[in-house]
VOPAGU-2260 file (C-alpha; in pm, 1 decimal, decimal comma):
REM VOPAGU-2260
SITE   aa  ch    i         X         Y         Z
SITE  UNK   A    0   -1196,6    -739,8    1027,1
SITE  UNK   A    1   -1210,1    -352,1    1062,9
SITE  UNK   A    2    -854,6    -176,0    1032,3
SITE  UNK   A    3    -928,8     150,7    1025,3
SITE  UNK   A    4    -731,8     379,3    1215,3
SITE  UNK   A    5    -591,0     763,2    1290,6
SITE  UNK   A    6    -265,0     860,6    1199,3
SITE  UNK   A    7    -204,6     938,2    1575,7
SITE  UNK   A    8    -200,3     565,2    1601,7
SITE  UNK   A    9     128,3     517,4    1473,5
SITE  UNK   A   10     398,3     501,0    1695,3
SITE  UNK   A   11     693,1     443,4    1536,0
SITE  UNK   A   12     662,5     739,2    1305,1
SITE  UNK   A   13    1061,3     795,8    1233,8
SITE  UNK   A   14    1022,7     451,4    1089,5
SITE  UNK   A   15     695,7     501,0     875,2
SITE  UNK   A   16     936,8     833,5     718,5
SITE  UNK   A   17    1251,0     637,7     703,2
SITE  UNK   A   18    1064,9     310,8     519,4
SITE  UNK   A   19     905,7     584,4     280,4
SITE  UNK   A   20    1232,8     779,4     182,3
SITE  UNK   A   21    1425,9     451,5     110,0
SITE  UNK   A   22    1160,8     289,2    -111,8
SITE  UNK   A   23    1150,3     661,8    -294,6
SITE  UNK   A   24    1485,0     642,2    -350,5
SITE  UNK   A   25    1468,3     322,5    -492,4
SITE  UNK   A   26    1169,7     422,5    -728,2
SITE  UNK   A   27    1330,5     783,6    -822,5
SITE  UNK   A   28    1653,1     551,3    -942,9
SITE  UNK   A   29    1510,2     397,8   -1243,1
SITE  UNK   A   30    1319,2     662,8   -1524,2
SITE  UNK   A   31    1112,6     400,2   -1568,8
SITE  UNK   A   32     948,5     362,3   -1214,1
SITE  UNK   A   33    1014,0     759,4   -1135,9
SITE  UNK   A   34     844,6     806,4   -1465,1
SITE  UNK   A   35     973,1    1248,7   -1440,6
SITE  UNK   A   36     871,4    1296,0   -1092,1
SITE  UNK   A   37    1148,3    1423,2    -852,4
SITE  UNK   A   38    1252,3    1242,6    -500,4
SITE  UNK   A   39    1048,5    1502,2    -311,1
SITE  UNK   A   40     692,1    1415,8    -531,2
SITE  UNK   A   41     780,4    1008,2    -472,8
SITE  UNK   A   42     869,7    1099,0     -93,1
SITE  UNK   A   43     522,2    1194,4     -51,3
SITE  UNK   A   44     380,0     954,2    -249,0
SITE  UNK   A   45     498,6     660,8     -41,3
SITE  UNK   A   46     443,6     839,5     268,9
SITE  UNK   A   47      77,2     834,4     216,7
SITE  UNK   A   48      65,1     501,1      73,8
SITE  UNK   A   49     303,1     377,8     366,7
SITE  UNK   A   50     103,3     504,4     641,0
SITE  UNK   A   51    -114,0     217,3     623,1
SITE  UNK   A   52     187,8     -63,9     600,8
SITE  UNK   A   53     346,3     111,8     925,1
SITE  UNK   A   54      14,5      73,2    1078,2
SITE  UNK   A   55     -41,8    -274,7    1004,4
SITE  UNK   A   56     340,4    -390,6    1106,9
SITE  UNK   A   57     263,8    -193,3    1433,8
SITE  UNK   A   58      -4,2    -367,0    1463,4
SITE  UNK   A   59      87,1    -752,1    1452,4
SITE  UNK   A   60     156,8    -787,4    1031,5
SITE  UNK   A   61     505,7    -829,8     946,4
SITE  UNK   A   62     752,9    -688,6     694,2
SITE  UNK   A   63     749,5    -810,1     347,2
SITE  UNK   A   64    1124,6    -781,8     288,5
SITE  UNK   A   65    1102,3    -859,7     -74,0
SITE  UNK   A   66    1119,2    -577,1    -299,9
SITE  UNK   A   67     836,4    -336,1    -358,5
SITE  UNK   A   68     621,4    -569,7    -147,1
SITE  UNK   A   69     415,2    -421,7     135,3
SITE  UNK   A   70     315,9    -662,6     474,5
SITE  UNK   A   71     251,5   -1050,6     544,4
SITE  UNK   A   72     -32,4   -1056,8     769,5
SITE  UNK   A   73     -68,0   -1292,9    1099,2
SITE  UNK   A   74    -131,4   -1609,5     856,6
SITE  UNK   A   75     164,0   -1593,2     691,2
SITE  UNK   A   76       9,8   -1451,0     339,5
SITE  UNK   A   77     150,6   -1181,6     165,6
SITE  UNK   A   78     -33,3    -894,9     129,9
SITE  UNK   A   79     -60,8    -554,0    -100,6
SITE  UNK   A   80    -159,0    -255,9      43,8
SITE  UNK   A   81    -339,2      55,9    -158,8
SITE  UNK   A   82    -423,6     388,7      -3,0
SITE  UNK   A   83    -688,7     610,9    -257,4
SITE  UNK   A   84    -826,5     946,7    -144,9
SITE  UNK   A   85   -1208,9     859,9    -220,6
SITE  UNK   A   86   -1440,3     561,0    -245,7
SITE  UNK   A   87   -1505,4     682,7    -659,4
SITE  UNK   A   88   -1111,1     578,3    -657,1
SITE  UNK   A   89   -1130,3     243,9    -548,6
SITE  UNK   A   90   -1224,8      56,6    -839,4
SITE  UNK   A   91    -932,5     232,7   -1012,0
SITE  UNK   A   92    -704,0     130,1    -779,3
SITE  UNK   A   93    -822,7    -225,9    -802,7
SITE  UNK   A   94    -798,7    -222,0   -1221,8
SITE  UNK   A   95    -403,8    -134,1   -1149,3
SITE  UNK   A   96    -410,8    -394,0    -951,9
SITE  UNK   A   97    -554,0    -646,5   -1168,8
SITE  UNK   A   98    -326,0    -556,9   -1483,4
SITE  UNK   A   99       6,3    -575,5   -1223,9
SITE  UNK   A  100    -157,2    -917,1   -1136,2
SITE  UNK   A  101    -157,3   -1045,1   -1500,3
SITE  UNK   A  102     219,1    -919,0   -1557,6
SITE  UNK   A  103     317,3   -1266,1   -1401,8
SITE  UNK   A  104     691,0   -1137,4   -1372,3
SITE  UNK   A  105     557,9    -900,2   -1124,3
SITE  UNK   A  106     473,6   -1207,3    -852,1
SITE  UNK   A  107     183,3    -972,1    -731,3
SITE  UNK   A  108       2,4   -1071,3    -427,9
SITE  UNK   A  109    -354,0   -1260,5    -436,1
SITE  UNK   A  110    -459,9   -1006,2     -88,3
SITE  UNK   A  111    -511,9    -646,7    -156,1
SITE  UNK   A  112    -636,7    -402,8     158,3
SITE  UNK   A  113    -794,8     -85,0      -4,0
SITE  UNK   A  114    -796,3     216,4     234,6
SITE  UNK   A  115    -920,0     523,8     222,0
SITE  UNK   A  116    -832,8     890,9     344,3
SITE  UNK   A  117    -885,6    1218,7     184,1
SITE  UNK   A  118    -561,6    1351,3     235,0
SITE  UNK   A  119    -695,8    1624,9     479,5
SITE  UNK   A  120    -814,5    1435,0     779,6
SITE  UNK   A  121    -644,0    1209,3     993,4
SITE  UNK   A  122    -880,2     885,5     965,7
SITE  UNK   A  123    -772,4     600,2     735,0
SITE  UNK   A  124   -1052,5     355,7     680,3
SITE  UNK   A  125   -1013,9      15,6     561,7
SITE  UNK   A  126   -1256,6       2,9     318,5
SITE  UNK   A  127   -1229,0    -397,4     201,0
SITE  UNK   A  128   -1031,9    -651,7     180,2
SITE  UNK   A  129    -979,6    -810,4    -203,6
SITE  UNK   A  130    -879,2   -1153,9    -329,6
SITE  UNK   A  131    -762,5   -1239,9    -660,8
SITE  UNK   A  132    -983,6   -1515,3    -785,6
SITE  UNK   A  133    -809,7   -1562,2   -1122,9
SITE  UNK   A  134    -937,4   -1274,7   -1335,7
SITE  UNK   A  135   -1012,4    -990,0   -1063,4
SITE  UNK   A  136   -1002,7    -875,9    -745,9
SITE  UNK   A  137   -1313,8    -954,7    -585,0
SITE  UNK   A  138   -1418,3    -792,6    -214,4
SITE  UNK   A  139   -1404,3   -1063,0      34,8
């Protein structure tokens, strides 16, 4: 299933900003998550990673209400969602994803989406779907 999209698509864009700025704030309130970067630098952060999550709950996913989680999608499984600027990234992104997957305490999903914009243009593609088949993250 393709879920690529343009940021244009989003219609509810004072909530993709507001969802963004209150997970920020909950990131930039621990050192150890804001790890030295300010509220603006995690603002920004999340609003390019969150473009995708607004996208998919506009779109028929629902809100994973838990904390730090991203969407549920229409079967009722939880789901992670990782934006990366390049297809070179994506393997990185899925390694992060691995090791948060072996920190059991962490309760990270088995679904990753992986997609990709380059931070200039207005296209996100949805470059794969993953699931965690008890080591990895393979594409589905």
């Amino acid at each position: 299933m393709d879920m690529s999209f343009n940021i244009d698509d989003i219609q509810n864009k004072a909530e993709w900003h507001e969802r963004a700025m209150n997970e920020a704030k909950q990131i930039h309130s621990k050192p150890s998550t804001a790890r030295g970067r300010s509220l603006d630098e995690i603002y920004e952060t999340r609003l390019y990673g969150g473009v995708a999550e607004q996208y998919l709950l506009e779109t028929g996913w629902e809100d994973d209400t838990r904390k730090f989680k991203d969407v549920i999608d229409p079967q009722g499984d939880p789901v992670e969602v990782k934006t990366t600027s390049c297809l070179e990234n994506v393997w990185h992104v899925l390694d992060r994803c691995r090791k948060a997957k072996l920190e059991t305490w962490r309760n990270y999903q088995d679904i990753v989406y992986v997609f990709i914009n380059d931070t200039k243009s207005k296209e996100f593609v949805h470059e794969g779907t993953y699931l965690w088949n008890g080591e990895k993250f393979e594409r589905n």
